[in-house]
C-alpha positions in Angstrom: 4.8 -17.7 -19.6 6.9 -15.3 -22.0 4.5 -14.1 -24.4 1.4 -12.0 -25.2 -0.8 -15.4 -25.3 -0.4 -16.3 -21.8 -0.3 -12.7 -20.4 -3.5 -12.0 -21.9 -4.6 -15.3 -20.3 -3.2 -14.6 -16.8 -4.9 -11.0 -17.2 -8.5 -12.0 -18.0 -7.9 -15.2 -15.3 -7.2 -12.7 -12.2 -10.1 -10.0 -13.4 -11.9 -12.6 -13.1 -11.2 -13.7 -10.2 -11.6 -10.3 -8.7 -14.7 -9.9 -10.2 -16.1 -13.2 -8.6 -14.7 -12.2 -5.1 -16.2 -8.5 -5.4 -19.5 -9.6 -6.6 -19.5 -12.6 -3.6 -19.5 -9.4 -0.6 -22.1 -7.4 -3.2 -24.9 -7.8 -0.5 -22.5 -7.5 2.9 -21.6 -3.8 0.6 -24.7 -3.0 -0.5 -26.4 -3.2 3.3 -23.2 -0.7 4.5 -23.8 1.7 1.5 -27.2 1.7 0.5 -27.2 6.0 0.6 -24.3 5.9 -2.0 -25.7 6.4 -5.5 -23.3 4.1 -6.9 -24.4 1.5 -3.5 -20.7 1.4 -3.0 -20.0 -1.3 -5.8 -16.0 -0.7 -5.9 -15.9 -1.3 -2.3 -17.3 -5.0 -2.5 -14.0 -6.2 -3.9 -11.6 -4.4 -1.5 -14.2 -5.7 1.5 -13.7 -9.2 0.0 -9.9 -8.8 -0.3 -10.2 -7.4 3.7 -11.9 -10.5 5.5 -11.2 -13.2 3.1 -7.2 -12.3 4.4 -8.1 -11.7 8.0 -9.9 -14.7 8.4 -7.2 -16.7 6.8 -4.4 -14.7 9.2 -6.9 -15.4 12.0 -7.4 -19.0 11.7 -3.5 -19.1 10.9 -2.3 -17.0 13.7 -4.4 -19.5 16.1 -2.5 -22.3 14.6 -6.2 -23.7 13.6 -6.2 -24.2 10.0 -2.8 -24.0 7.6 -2.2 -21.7 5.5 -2.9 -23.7 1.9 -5.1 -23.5 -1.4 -8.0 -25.6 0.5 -8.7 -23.3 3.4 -8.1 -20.1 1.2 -11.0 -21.4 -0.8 -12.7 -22.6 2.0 -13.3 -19.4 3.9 -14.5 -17.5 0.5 -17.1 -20.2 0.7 -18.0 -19.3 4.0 -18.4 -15.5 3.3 -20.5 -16.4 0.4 -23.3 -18.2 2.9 -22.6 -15.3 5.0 -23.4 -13.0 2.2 -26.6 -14.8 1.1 -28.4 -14.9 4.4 -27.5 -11.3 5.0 -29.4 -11.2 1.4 -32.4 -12.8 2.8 -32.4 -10.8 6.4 -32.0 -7.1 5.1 -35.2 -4.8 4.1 -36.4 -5.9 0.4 -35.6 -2.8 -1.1 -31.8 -3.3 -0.4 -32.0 -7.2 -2.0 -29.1 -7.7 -4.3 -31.1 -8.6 -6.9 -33.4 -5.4 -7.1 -30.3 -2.8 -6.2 -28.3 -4.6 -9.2 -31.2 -3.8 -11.3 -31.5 0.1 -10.0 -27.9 0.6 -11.1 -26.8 -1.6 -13.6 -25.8 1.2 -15.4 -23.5 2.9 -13.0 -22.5 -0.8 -11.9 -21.2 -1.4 -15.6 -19.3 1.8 -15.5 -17.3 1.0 -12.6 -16.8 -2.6 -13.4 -15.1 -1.0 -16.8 -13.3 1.8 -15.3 -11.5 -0.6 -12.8 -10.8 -3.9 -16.1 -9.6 -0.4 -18.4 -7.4 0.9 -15.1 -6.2 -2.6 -14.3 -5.4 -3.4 -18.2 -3.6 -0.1 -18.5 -1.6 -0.4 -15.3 -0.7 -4.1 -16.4 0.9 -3.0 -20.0 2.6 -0.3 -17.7 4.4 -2.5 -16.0 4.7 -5.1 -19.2 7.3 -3.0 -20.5 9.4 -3.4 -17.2 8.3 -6.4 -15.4 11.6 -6.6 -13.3 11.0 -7.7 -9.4 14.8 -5.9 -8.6 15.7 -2.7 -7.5 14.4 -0.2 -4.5 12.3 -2.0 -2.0 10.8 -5.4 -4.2 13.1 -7.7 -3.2 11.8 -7.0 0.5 8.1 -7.2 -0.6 8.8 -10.3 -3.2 10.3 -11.9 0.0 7.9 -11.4 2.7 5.4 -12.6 -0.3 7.4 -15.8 -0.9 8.0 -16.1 2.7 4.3 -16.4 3.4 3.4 -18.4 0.4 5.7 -21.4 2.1 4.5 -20.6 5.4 1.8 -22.8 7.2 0.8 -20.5 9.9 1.8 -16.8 11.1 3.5 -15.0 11.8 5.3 -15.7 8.7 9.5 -17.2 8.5 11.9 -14.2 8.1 13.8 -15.1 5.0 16.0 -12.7 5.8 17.0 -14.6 9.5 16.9 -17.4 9.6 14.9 -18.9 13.2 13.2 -15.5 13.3 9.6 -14.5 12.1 8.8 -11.4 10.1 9.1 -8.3 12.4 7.1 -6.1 10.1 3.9 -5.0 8.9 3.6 -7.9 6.4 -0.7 -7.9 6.3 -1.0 -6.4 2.8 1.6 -8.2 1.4 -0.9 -11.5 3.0 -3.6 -10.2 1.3 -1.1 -10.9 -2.3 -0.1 -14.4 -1.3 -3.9 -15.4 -0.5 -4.6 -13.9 -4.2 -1.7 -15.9 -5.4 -2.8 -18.6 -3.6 -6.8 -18.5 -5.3 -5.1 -17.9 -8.5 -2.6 -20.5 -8.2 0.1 -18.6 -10.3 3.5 -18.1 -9.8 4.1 -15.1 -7.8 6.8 -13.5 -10.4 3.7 -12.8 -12.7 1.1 -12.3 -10.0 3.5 -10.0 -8.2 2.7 -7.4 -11.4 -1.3 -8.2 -11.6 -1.7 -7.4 -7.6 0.1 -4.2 -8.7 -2.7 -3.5 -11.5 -5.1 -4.6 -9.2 -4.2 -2.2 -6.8 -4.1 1.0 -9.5 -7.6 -0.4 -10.9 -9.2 -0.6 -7.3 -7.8 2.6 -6.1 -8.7 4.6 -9.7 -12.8 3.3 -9.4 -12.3 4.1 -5.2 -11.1 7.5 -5.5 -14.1 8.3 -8.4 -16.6 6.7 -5.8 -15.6 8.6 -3.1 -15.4 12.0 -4.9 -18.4 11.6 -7.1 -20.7 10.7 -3.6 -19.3 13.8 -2.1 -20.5 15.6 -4.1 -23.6 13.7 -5.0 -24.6 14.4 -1.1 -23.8 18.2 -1.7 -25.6 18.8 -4.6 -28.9 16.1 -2.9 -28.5 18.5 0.4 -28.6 21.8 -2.0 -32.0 19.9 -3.8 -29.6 20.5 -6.8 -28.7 17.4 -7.8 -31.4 17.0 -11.2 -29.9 19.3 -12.8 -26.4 19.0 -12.1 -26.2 15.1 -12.1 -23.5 15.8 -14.8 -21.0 17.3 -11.8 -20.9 14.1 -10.2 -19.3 12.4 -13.0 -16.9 14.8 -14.1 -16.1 15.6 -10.2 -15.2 12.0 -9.4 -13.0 11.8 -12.7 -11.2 14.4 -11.6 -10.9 13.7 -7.9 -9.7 10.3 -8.7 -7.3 11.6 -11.4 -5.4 14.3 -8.7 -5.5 10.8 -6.2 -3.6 8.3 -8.3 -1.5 10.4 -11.5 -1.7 14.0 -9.9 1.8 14.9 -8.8 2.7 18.4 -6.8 4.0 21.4 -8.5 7.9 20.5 -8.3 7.9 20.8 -12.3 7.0 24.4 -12.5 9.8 24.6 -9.8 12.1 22.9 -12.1 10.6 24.7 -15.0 11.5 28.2 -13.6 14.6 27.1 -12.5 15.8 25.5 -15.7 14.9 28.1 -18.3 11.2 27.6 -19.1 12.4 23.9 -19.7 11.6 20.5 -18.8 15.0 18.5 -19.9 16.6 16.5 -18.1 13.9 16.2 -15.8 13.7 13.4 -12.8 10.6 12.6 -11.5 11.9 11.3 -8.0 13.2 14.6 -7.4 9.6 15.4 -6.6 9.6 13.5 -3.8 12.5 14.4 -2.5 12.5 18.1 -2.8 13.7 19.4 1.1 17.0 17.6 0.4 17.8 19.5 -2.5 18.5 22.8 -0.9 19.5 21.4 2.7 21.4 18.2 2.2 21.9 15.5 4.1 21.1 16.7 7.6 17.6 16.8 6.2 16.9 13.9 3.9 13.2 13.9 3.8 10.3 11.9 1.9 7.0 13.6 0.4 5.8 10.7 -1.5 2.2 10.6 -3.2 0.4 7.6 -5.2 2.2 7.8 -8.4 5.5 7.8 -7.6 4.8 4.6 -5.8 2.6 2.7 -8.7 5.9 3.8 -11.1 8.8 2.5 -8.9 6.2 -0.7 -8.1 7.5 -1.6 -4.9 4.7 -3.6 -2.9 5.0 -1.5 0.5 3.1 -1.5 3.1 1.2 2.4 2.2 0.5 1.3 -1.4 -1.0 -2.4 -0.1 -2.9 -0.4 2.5 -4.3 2.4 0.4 -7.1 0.1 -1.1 -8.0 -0.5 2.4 -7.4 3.6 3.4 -10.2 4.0 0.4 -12.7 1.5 1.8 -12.5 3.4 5.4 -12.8 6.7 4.2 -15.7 5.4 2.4 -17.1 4.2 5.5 -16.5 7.7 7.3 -18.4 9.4 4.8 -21.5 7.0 4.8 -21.3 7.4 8.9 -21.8 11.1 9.1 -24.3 11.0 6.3 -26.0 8.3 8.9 -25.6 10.7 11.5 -24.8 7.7 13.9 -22.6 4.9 14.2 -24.4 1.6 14.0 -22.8 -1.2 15.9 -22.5 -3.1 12.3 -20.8 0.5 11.6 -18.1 0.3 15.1 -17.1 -3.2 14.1 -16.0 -2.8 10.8 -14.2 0.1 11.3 -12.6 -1.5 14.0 -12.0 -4.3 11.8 -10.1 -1.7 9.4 -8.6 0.0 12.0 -6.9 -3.4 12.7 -6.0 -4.5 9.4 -4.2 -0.9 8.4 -2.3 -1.3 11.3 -1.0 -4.7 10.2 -0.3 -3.4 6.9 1.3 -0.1 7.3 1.1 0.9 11.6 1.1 4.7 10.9 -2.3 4.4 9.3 -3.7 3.5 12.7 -3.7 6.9 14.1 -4.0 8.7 11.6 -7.3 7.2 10.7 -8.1 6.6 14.4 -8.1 10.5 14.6 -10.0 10.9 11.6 -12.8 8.8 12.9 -12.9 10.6 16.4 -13.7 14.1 14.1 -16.6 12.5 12.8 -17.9 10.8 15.6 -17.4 14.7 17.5 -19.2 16.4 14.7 -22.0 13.8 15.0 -22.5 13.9 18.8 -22.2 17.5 18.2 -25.2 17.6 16.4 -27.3 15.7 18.3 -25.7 16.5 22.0 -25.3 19.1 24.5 -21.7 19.9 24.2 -21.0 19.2 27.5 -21.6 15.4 26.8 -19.9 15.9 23.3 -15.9 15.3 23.7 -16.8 12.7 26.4 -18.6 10.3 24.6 -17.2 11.7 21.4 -13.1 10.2 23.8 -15.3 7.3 25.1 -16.1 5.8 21.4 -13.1 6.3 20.2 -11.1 4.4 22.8 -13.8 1.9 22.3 -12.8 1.5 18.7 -9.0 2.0 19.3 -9.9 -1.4 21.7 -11.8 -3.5 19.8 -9.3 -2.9 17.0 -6.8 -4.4 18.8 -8.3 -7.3 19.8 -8.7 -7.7 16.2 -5.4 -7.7 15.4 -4.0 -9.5 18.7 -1.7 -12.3 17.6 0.1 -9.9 15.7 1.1 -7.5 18.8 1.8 -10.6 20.8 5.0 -11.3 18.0 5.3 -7.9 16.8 8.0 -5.6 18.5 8.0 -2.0 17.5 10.8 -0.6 14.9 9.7 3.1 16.4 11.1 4.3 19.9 10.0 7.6 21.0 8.6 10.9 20.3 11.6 13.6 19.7 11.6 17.6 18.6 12.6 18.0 15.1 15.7 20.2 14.3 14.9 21.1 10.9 11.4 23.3 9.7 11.2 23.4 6.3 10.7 26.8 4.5 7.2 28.3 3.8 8.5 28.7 0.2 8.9 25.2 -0.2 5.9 23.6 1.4 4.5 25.7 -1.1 5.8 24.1 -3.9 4.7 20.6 -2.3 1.0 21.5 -1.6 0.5 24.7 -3.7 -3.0 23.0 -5.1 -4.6 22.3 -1.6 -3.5 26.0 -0.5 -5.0 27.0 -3.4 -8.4 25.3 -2.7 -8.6 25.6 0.9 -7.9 29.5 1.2 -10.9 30.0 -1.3 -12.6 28.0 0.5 -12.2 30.0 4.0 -13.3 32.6 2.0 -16.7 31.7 1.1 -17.2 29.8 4.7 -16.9 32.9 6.1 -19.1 34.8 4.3 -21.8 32.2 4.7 -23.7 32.2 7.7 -26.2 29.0 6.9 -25.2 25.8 9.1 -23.0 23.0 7.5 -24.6 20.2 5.4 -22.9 17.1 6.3 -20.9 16.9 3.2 -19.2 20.1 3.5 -18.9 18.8 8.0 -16.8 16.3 6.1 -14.8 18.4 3.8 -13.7 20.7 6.7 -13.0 17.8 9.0 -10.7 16.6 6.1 -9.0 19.4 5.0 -8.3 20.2 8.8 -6.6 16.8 9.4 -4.8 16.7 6.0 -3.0 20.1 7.1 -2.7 19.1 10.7 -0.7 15.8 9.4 1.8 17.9 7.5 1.9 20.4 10.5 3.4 17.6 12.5 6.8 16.8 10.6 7.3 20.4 11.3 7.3 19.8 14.8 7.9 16.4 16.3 9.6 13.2 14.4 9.3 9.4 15.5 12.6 7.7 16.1 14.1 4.7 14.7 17.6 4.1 13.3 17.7 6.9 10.3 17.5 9.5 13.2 21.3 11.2 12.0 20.9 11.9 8.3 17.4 11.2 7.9 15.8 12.1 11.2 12.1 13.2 9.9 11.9 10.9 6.8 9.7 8.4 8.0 7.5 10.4 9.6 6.9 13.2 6.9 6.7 10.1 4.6 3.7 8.4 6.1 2.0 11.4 7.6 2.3 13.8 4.4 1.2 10.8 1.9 -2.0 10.3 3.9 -2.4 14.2 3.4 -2.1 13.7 -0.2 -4.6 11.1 -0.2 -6.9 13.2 1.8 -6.8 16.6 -0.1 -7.2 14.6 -3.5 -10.5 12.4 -2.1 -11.7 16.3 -1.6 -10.4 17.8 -4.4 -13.8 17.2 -6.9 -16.5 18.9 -4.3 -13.5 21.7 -3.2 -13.2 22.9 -7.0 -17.0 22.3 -8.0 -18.5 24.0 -4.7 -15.8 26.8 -5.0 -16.0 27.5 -8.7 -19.9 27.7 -8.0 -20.2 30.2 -4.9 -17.4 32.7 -5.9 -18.4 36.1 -7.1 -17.5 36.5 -10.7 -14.2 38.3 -10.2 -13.2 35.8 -7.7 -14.0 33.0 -9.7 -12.0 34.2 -13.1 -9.1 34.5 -10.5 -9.6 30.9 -9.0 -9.9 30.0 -12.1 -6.9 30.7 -13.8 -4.7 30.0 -10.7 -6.2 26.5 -10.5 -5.6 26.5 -14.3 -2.1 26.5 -13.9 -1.8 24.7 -11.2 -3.2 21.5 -12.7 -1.4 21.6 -15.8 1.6 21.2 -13.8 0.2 18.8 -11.1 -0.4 16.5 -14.6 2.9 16.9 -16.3 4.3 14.8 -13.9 2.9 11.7 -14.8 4.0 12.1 -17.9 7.4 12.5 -16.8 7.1 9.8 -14.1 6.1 7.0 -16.5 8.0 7.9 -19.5 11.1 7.8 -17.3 10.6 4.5 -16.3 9.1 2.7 -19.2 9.1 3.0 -23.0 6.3 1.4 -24.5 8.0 -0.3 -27.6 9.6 -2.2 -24.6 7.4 -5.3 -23.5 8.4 -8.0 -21.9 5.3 -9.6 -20.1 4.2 -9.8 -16.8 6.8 -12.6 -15.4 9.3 -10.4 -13.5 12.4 -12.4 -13.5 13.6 -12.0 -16.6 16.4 -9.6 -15.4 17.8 -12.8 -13.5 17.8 -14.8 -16.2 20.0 -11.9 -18.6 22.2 -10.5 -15.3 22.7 -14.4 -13.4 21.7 -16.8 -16.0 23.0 -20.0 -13.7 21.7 -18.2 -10.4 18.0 -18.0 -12.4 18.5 -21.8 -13.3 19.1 -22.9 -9.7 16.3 -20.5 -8.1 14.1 -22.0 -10.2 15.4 -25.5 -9.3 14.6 -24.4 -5.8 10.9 -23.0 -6.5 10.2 -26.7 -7.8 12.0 -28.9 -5.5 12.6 -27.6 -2.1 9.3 -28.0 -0.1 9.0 -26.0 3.2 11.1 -23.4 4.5 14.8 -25.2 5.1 17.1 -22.9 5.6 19.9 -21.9 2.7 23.1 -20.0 3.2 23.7 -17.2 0.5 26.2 -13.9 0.4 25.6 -11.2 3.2 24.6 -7.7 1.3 23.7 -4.3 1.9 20.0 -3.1 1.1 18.9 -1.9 -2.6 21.7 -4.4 -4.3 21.0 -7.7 -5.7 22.2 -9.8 -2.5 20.1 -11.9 -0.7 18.7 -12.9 -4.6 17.9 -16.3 -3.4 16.1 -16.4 -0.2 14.0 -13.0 -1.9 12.9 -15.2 -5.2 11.9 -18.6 -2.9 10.8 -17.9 -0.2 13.3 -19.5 1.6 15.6 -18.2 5.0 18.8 -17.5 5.1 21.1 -16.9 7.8 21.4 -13.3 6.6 20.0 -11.1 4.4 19.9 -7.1 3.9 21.9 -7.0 6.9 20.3 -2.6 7.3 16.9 -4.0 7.1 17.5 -6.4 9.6 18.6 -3.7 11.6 15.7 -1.2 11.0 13.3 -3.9 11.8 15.2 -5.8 15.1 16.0 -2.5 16.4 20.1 -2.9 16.9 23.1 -4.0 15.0 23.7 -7.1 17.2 22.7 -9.7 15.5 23.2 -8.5 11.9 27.0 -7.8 12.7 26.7 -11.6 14.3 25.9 -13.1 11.3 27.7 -11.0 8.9 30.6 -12.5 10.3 29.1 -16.3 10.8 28.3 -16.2 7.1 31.6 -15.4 6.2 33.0 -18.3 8.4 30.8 -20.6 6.7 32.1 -19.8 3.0 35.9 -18.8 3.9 37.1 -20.5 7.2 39.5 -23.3 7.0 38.4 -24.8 10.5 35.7 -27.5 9.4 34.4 -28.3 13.4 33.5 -24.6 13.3 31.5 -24.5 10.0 29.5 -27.1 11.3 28.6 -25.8 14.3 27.4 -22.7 12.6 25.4 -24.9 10.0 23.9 -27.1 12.6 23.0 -23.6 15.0 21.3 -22.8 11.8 20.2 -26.0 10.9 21.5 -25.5 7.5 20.0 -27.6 4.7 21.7 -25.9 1.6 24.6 -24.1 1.1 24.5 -21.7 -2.3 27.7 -20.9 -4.6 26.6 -18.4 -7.0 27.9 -15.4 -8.6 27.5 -13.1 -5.7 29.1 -16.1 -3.3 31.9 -15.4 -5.4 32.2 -11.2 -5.5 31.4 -10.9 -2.0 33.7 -13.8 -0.5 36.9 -13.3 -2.2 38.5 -16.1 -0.4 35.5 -18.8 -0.9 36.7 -22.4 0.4 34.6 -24.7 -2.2 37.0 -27.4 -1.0 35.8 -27.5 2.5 31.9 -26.9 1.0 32.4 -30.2 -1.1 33.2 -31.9 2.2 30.5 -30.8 4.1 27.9 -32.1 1.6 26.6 -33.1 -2.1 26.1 -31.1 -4.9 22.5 -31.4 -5.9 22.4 -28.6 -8.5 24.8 -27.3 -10.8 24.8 -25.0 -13.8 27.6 -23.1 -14.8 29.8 -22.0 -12.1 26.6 -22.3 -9.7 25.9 -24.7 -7.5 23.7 -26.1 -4.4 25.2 -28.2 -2.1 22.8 -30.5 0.4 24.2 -30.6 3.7 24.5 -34.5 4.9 
């Protein structure tokens, strides 16, 4: 498990996997995206990862089949039969067989982009592997938490008699891959985090490279310029996934034509640093969150963000929305909400744009916004059917719309999205010199650009309330609006710089290109900053990410793994109450397994008051310190209690610990060290 041997063998294992998975939903893709030139070939795999995990959550969520190795397998054997007879129904010219020979080629490319991408992101994270720190011990519980689980909604390890209260769909989709794979999830935790960098790197060159592939095929310039479409997808998926905003030249200006000492997350974090903590706010972007590896719910989702935007673009060049079209953008719809709910409108609204501009075309305009309203509630319907069982447990962590009180300066939001400024006010100013009507790719660039701007417009504006509405009042929603709006300028960034480079006057273009020029050098400094701050490649350690455990708690790591092997099911242990981003709440994060209490703030955030986590924060404390036995075992048997965990952290946190009264109340059934497990008779 430790050494280059078996990570090389757990690496070339899960490829492979992928690659069976992807090629399995090669003829469902090729049928959706028979007008791309590349016939959509990325998108297979994230299509497979998309209704292989719904139709496991589905079956699940209706308590009709468990959640286990057979019926994981089982369903991907359904989707192949469903996958062959759609082979044998569609036209002969879109059979699997003859597209794979067309573009075996581009197919290869791909295919090698994403294993280079996936094996580069893997050694990244080889030189430090560690599940601790941030958000991962949320994400490496809910994944634990569902691996035990038989059906869904999954146990909250983090309270006990509670289910998860959180968008926990992406985090599905790793446990069903752990599940196929059949490793343990401290390795696979790191390889869906490759996966996820090598899906999103061959996504983002799809997407760009077809935008522009329909610009240039709309111009009848696409012969001779086949050359653009390459080089335009490299760099549109570049900007996507390492491109960072211009914060370094802000730091480089301020710090003396220097770089030292600089801190990448400053970058995302850059209103707070003139205006303290009345405006804490969060600009986030793709990098930033493959460096700090946390498994959130935007990062699980944006594979999935990818594959709709994909769909988008092959609807308008359609020019209608096929029933085969509605449902599986419904489908998406539903599945980004379960993974990351802000996604939902965001993508919701995107969709209605399109729809508009293709009524538009073919309507009176008078009939336009109503049928243009009428699909679009239609969509927003079915895609909540889709995802029904998971309203019917789910109970907002948002409350209300609210005013903001701080606007940030123009000054700033300069610094944040100089590059998109840059591209978009060049491109006003050929639009408006050019009187010839809109191909459809350029319908789509416009329709992008004007939502990407409208989504960081809104922060300015209005803020969505939850429990960080003193000190961080806009965070959240500048965080999951503004990182959409990165994603979006980025998929548009390859045909913005080609088609503007190409149509400005000479002058014009010199100055374009020079300003663009400098703005990319700094864009990609940061990467290099980001990474290098994080990991040092004479560093590796392997993929297995709880190697920290075993150098910072080496009994704790002993008895967590006696856990992993023996405890079946999800009984419930008691372990120390601690606050979010520390290393409390170890045990029921690293099994799987509930405890009374965990990070008592998250609990909070997602349960929407301070009730119960002030409750138990107290009951927990009973249970390790009170004298008064009768008590104790009330609380354990409320709780139906199995184990009872003395560890290091028992220890720091209960100062007063009463291992006397523990021994009483049950037998030890692990020790090591000064750690123990005690079984509750």
């Amino acid at each position: 498990m430790f050494n280059m041997n078996y990570d090389l063998f757990y690496l070339f294992s899960w490829w492979f996997l992928v690659f069976v998975l992807g090629t399995t939903f090669l003829p469902l893709t090729f049928f959706f995206f028979k007008k791309f030139f590349d016939s959509g070939y990325i998108f297979a795999k994230i299509l497979s990862f998309l209704l292989i995990t719904w139709s496991v959550w589905l079956l699940g969520s209706l308590k009709i089949l468990p959640f286990n190795q057979n019926t994981v397998l089982g369903i991907v054997f359904f989707w192949l039969i469903v996958n062959l007879i759609i082979n044998r129904l569609v036209k002969p010219q879109f059979q699997f067989k003859k597209i794979i020979l067309a573009n075996k080629r581009i197919f290869l490319i791909e295919e090698l982009l994403f294993l280079l991408a996936f094996l580069i992101w893997a050694f990244v994270r080889s030189c430090q592997p560690d599940i601790q720190g941030l958000e991962k011990f949320m994400d490496y519980g809910f994944i634990n938490s569902i691996l035990k689980s038989q059906f869904f909604p999954p146990t909250d390890m983090w309270l006990a008699g509670q289910t998860i209260n959180y968008y926990y769909f992406g985090h599905l989709v790793a446990a069903v891959l752990t599940k196929i794979a059949n490793f343990d999830s401290s390795i696979t935790y790191n390889l869906i985090l490759a996966t996820i960098f090598g899906l999103n790197i061959v996504a983002g060159f799809s997407i760009g490279a077809n935008l522009i592939f329909f610009w240039l095929k709309e111009k009848k310039d696409l012969a001779a310029n086949f050359k653009l479409v390459l080089i335009g997808g490299f760099l549109t998926t570049l900007l996507l996934n390492i491109g960072g905003n211009l914060h370094p030249f802000y730091w480089f200006l301020g710090h003396k034509f220097s770089f030292a000492q600089y801190w990448y997350p400053d970058a995302t974090r850059f209103i707070v640093e003139k205006f303290g903590a009345a405006d804490n706010t969060i600009h986030e972007f793709p990098i930033y969150s493959y460096v700090v590896a946390d498994l959130h719910g935007h990062l699980l989702n944006l594979p999935f963000v990818l594959l709709f935007i994909g769909f988008l673009l092959k609807t308008i060049k359609d020019k209608i929305l096929k029933i085969a079209d509605f449902l599986i953008l419904s489908l998406i719809l539903a599945v980004m909400y379960m993974s990351n709910a802000w996604d939902l409108p965001i993508y919701l609204l995107f969709t209605g744009l399109v729809v508009l501009y293709i009524y538009w075309i073919k309507n009176k305009p008078d009939k336009t916004f109503l049928k243009s309203f009428l699909t679009g509630l239609a969509i927003l319907a079915l895609s909540l059917i889709f995802s029904l069982p998971f309203h019917l447990d789910f109970k907002p962590i948002a409350s209300s719309l609210s005013l903001v009180d701080f606007h940030t300066p123009l000054w700033m939001l300069l610094v944040l999205w100089g590059l998109p400024l840059l591209n978009t006010a060049f491109l006003i100013s050929i639009v408006k010199n050019n009187k010839r009507k809109l191909k459809d790719s350029e319908a789509f660039l416009i329709i992008s650009l004007f939502l990407a701007w409208f989504l960081i417009l809104i922060p300015e504006i209005f803020y969505v309330k939850d429990i960080y509405i003193h000190s961080y009042q806009r965070a959240n929603t500048m965080f999951k609006l503004t990182y959409q709006s990165f994603v979006i300028f980025s998929l548009t960034s390859g045909l913005l710089i080609i088609k503007v480079s190409r149509e400005l006057k000479k002058k014009l273009k010199v100055i374009y290109l020079l300003m663009l020029g400098f703005c990319l050098f700094f864009v990609f400094v940061y990467p290099y900053f980001t990474i290098h701050s994080q990991y040092s490649w004479r560093n590796y350690q392997g993929l297995y990410g709880l190697n920290y455990l075993k150098d910072n708690y080496l009994d704790d790591y002993q008895a967590i793994l006696w856990l992993k092997q023996n405890v079946s099911g999800q009984p419930v242990i008691v372990e120390a109450v601690g606050e979010s981003y520390t290393d409390f709440a170890r045990v029921s994060a690293n099994t799987g397994l509930p405890t009374i209490l965990g990070w008592r703030v998250h609990e909070w955030l997602w349960r929407g008051s301070f009730d119960q986590p002030g409750t138990k924060t107290e009951e927990v404390k009973t249970i390790y310190e009170s004298d008064n036995l009768a008590q104790t075992k009330d609380l354990l048997n409320r709780y139906q209690v199995q184990f009872i965990f003395v560890g290091t952290l028992e220890k720091e946190q209960y100062q007063e610990l009463n291992e006397e009264k523990i021994i009483g109340l049950g037998r030890v059934v692990f020790s090591s060290g000064q750690t123990k497990i005690y079984r509750i008779d």
